[in-house]
C-alpha positions as CSV (number, residue, x, y, z in Angstrom):
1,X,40.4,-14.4,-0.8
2,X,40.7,-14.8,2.6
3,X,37.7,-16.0,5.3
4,X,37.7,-12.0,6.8
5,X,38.5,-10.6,3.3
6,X,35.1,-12.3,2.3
7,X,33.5,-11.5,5.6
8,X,34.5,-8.0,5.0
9,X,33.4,-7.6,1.3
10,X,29.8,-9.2,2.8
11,X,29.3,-6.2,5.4
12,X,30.4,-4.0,2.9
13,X,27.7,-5.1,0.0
14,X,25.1,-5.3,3.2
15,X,25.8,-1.6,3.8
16,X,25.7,-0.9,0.3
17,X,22.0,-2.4,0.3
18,X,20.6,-0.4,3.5
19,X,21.8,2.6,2.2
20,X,19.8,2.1,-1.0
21,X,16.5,0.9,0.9
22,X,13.2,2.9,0.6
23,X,11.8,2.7,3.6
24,X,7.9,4.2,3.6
25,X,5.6,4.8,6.6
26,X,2.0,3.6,5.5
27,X,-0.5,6.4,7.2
28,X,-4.7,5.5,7.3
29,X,-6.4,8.8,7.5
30,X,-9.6,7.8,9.7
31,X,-12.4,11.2,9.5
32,X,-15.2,12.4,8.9
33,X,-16.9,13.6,5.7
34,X,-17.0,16.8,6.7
35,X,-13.0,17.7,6.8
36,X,-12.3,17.6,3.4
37,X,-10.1,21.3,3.6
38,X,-8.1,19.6,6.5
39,X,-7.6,15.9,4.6
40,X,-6.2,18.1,1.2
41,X,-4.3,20.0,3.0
42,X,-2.9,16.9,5.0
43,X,-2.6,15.8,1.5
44,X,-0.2,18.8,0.5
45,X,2.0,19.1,4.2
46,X,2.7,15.0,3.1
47,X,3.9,15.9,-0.1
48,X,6.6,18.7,1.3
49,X,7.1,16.4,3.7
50,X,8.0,13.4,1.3
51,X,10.3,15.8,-0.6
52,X,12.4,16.4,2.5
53,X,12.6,12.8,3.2
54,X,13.3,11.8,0.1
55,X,16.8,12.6,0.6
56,X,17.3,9.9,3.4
57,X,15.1,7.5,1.4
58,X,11.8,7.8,3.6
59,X,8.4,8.1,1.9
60,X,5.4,8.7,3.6
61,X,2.2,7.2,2.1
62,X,-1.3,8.6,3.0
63,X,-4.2,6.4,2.7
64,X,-7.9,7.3,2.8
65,X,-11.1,5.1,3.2
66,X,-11.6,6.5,-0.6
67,X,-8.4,4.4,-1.1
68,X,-9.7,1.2,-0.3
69,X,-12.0,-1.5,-2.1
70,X,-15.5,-2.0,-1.3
């Protein structure tokens, strides 16, 4: 195998490796106690969302406060 031959086959695995990365977008929800309708259906419009995505290997995860240790 040749030095570009290996060079080539190296580009071609590193493409081969972006392509199958999962990239995901951390989201902190920061509210009130008082919005719970609007944080569930925040919830829901990320889940469509994340099933649209999912086809260009994005993921969006939604955090809340309740998500977090003490």
């Amino acid at each position: 195998m040749s030095v570009a031959q290996f060079i080539y086959l190296l580009v071609m695995v590193k493409m081969m490796l972006e392509k199958n990365l999962h990239n995901v977008l951390k989201v902190f929800i920061a509210s009130p106690g008082d919005v719970k309708e609007e944080r569930r259906i925040l919830k829901e419009e990320i889940e469509d969302i994340n099933k649209i995505v999912r086809e260009i290997n994005w993921h969006i995860d939604l955090y809340g406060w309740e998500d977090t240790l003490p």
